[in-house]
N, C-alpha and C positions, 0 to 999 in steps of 0.2 A: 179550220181556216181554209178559205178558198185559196188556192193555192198561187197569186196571181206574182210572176214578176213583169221585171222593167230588164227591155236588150243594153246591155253595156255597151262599149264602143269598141270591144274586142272577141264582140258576138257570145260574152257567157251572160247570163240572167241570172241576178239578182231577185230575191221576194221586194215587196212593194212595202214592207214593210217590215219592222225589226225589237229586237229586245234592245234597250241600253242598257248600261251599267254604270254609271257615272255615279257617284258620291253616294254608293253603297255603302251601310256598314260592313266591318271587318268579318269574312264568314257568311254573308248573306247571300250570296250569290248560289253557293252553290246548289238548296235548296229551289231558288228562284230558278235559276235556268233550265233542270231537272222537272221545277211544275210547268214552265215555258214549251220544253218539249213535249211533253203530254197533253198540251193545249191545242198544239199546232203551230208555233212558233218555230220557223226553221232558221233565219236569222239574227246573228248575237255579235254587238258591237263591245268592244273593250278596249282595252289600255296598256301600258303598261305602269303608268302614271296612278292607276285608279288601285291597282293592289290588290284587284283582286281576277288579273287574268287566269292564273294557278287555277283558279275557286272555276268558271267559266270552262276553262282547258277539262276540268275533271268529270267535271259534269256530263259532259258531252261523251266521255270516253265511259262513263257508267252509264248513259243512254244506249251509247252504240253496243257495250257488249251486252245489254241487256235485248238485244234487237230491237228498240225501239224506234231506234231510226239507224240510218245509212249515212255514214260522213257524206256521202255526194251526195247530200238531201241536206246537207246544213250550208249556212254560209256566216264564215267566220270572218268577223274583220279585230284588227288589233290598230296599234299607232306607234312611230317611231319619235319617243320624247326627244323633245330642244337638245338634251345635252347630247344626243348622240346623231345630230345632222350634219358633222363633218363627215366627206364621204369616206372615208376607210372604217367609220363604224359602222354602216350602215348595215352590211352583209352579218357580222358577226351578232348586234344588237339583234337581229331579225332569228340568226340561230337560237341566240338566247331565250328568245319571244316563244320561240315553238316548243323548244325546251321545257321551258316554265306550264307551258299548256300540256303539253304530252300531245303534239299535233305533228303530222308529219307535213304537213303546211297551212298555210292562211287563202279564202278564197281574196281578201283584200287588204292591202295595207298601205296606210295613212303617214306622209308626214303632218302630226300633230298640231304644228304651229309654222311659221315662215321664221319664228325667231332662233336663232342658234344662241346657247348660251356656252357657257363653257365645258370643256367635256369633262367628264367623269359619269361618277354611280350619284351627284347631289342631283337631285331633281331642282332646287332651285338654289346654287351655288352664290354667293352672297360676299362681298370684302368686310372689313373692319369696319364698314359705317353703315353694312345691314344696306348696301343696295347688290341689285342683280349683274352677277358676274355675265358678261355675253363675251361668244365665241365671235371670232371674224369668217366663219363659215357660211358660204353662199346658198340657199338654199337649192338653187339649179347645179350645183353638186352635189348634195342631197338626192336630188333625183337620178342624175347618174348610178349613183349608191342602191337607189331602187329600184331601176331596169336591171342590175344585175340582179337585185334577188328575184326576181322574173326568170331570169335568165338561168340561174341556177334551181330553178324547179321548186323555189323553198314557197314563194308566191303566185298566187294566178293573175291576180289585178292589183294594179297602187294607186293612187292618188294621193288628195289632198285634205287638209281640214284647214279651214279658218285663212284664207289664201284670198285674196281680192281679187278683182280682175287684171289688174295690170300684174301681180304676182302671178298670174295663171297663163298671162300671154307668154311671160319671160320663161315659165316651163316648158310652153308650147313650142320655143322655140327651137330649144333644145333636144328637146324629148325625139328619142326614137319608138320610146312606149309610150303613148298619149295617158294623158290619168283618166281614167272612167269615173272618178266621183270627186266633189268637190265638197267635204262634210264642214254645215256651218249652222248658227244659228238660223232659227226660220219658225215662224209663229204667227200669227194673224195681227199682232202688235206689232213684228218686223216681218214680213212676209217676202222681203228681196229679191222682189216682182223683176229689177232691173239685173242684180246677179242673175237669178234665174235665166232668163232671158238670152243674157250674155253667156250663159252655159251650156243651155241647150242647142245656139248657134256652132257650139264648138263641139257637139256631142257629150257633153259633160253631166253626168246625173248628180245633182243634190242631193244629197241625205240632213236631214232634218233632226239636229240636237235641240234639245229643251223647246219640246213644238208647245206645250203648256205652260211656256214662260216660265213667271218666275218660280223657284224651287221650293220646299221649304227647307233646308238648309241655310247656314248662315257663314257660308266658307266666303273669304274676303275677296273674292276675283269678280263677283257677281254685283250689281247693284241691287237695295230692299227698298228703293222708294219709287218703283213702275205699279202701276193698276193690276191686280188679278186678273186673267182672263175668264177666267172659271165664273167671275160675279159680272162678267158683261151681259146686259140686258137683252142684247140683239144678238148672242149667242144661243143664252138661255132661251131664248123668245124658239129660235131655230132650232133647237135638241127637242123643244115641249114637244113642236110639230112632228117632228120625225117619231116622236117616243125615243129618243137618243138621250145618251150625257151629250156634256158641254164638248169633254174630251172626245166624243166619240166622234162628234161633228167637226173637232178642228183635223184631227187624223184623216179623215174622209175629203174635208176641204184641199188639203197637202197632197194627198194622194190623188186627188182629180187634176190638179196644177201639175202632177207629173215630178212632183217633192216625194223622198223616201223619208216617210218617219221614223225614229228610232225612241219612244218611250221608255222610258225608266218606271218600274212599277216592282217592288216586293210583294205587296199585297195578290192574291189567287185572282180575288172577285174582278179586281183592277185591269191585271193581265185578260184573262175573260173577257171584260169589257174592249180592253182597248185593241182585241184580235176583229171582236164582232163589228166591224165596219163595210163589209161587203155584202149586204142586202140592201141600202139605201143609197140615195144618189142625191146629192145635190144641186138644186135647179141652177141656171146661168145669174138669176136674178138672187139665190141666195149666195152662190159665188162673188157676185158682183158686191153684194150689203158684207161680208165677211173681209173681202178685197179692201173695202174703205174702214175697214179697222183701223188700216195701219198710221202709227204715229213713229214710228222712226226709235220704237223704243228697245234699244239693246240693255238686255241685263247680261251678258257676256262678256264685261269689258276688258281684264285682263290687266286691270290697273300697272299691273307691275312691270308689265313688259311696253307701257308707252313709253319709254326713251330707249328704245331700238329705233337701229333705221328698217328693219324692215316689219314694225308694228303696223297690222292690218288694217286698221281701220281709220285711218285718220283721211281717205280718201272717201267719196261719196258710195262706192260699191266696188 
């Protein structure tokens, strides 16, 4: 991998690009992240939510004493779940996180969501009639929560996932540590031309979940009735040209907009594939024909958390 990153807003660098881990099976990770390293993959995005940060945190610590690579040659980001963004958990929740990995810190860490549910260890805590318990927790104490773990050495950067922009002013406003990233959906279907935009005016880098849309999984947060991107015509039409996949060409698109991708991929060949993005470029005019893809199609709904008040997207961006 060429080794190319993106400057943060707190002058550390970020890769241009990253491993996901999102709706792995149980165990697969740590195999994946280990052939990731060997690929050339120095960035690896996780969870706590996803179950398999442990699987990720190991991996990494069997790379590093194998001399493979050098912890300051990786960049790790994690996420702090709904239930724990009252600010008094934030600190201890974050020891936990490093814990679990066997890390003596994270280069980034996420609040997960804008929604606070109630606290505990339920990931999604539930009454008598099977709806979502929520917390009366502000998310802009949350962030307090997260400048201290800055502050106490455990973090190097924080931010945000899944936050709109009038969520991101109200951090802005408080914030004595700006968030350097802003992780959301982002795909040539939904391409968030105007977040974007709105982010980069504020020095905020995007990181790019499910940049291949929809998944094949069938976990219930997501919508199955959006178009493949993979079978678009004017995608396919632009990979022939290049000699690209379809996936290689949307990674490559994201990353010329100044989008950090983060793919998810078990498969070797896959990972391979979707490192190999920096020999080719794509013109103004295939930017331009990829740019009018977008139809406004989110599969990231999150059905369960629309009756919050602070549910993201019910605003234009």
């Amino acid at each position: 991998m060429t080794a190319s990153t993106v400057r943060l807003n707190n002058n550390l660098h970020m890769p241009v690009l990253g491993l996901g881990t999102s709706q792995a099976k149980p165990g697969e990770m740590l195999q994946v992240v280990k052939d990731a390293i060997d690929i050339g993959y120095r960035s690896f995005d996780t969870a706590k939510i996803y179950g398999n940060d442990h699987e990720v945190g190991e991996a990494i610590r069997e790379k590093i004493a194998q001399d493979t690579v050098k912890r300051e040659e990786l960049f790790v980001t994690n996420k702090l779940w709904c239930s724990y963004n009252r600010e008094d958990l934030v600190v201890p929740n974050c020891k936990k996180t490093l814990e679990a990995m066997g890390l003596d810190y994270l280069d980034l860490y996420l609040i997960h969501f804008p929604t606070a549910l109630k606290e505990g260890d339920h990931f999604l805590p539930k009454d008598e009639n099977d709806k979502i318990i929520y917390s009366d927790a502000d998310y802009v104490d949350t962030w307090r929560g997260m400048e201290k773990c800055v502050e106490l050495g455990l973090v190097k950067s924080i931010g945000l996932s899944n936050f709109n922009s009038q969520q991101i002013d109200r951090v802005l406003e408080i914030a004595t540590i700006k968030p350097v990233v802003n992780q959301i959906e982002c795909h040539p279907y939904l391409n968030q031309s105007k977040l974007i935009n709105f982010c980069k005016e504020r020095e905020i880098v995007i990181m790019a979940y499910a940049p291949f849309g929809r998944p094949g999984s069938k976990v219930f947060y997501i919508r199955h009735d959006t178009p493949l991107l993979f079978e678009d015509p004017k995608l396919q039409g632009i990979a022939s040209k290049h000699g690209k996949t379809v996936a290689q060409v949307i990674l490559r698109y994201l990353i010329q907009h100044g989008v950090v991708p983060i793919p998810k991929s078990s498969n070797i060949n896959r990972l391979q594939q979707n490192i190999d993005v920096f020999d080719f470029e794509l013109s103004l005019d295939e930017l331009a024909t990829i740019d009018a893809l977008d139809i406004d199609s989110r599969i990231f709904t999150y059905p369960h958390f629309m009756d919050s008040k602070d549910y993201p997207f019910y605003i234009e961006f």
